[in-house]
C-alpha positions as CSV (number, residue, x, y, z in Angstrom):
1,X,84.2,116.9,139.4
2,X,85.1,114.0,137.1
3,X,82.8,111.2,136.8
4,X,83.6,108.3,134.4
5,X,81.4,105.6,133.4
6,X,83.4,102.1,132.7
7,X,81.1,99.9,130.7
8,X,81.8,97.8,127.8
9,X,78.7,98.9,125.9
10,X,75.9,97.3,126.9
11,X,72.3,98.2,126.9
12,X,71.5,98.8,130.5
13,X,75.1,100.6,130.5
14,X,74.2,103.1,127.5
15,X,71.4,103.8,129.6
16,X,72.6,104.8,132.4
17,X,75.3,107.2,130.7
18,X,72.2,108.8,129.4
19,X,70.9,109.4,133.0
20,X,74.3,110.5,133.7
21,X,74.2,113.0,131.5
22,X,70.8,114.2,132.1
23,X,71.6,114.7,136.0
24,X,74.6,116.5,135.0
25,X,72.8,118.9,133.1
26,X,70.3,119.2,136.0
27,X,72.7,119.4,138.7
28,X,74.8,122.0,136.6
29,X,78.3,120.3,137.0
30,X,80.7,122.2,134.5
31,X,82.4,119.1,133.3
32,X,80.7,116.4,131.1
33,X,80.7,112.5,132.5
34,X,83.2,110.5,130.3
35,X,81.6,106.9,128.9
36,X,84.5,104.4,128.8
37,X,84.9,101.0,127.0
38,X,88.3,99.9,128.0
39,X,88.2,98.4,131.5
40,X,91.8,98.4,132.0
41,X,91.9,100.6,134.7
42,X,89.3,99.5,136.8
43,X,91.0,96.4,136.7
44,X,94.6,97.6,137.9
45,X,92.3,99.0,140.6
46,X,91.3,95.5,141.3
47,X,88.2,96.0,140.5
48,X,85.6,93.5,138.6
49,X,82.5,94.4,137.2
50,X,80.9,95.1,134.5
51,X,79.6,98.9,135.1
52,X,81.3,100.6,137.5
53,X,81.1,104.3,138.3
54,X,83.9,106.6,139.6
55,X,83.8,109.7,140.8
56,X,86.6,111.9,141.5
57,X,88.5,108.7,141.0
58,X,86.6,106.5,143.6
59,X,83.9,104.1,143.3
60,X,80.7,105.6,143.8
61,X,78.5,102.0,142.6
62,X,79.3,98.9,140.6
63,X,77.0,96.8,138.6
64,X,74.1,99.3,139.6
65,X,71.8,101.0,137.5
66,X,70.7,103.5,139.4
67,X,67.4,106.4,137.9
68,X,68.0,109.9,137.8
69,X,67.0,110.8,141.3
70,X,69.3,108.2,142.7
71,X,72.1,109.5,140.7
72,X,71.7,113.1,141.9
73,X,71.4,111.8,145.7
74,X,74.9,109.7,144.9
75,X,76.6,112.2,143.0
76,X,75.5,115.1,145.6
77,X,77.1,113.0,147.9
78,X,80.7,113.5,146.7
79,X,79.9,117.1,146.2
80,X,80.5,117.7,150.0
């Protein structure tokens, strides 16, 4: 499971990579979420925002900052 974090470093963004990784850890995913500054891809996806989480490549949220128990429900979710 990949899950990247686009964000170009702001506080409520840096905050929620840290939930990120904290529900990683908890749920036990093997791979570590990736926290990205360049926002160049989301944009070739068309996308605009200014946090926007992918998972497996699609967009789980955007401009969302979700707690740990909200992140566990939405990464769960692409589990299946």
């Amino acid at each position: 499971m990949r899950i990247q974090l686009y964000n170009k470093g702001s506080p409520q963004g840096k905050q929620l990579f840290s939930n990120l990784e904290i529900t990683c850890h908890n749920m036990q995913i093997d791979y570590d979420p990736e926290y990205i500054q360049d926002m160049s891809r989301p944009i070739s996806m068309g996308l605009q925002g200014n946090t926007i989480l992918l998972v497996d490549g699609e967009v789980a949220f955007m401009d969302k900052y979700p707690s740990i128990k909200e992140l566990e429900v939405i990464i769960s979710d692409f589990q299946r």
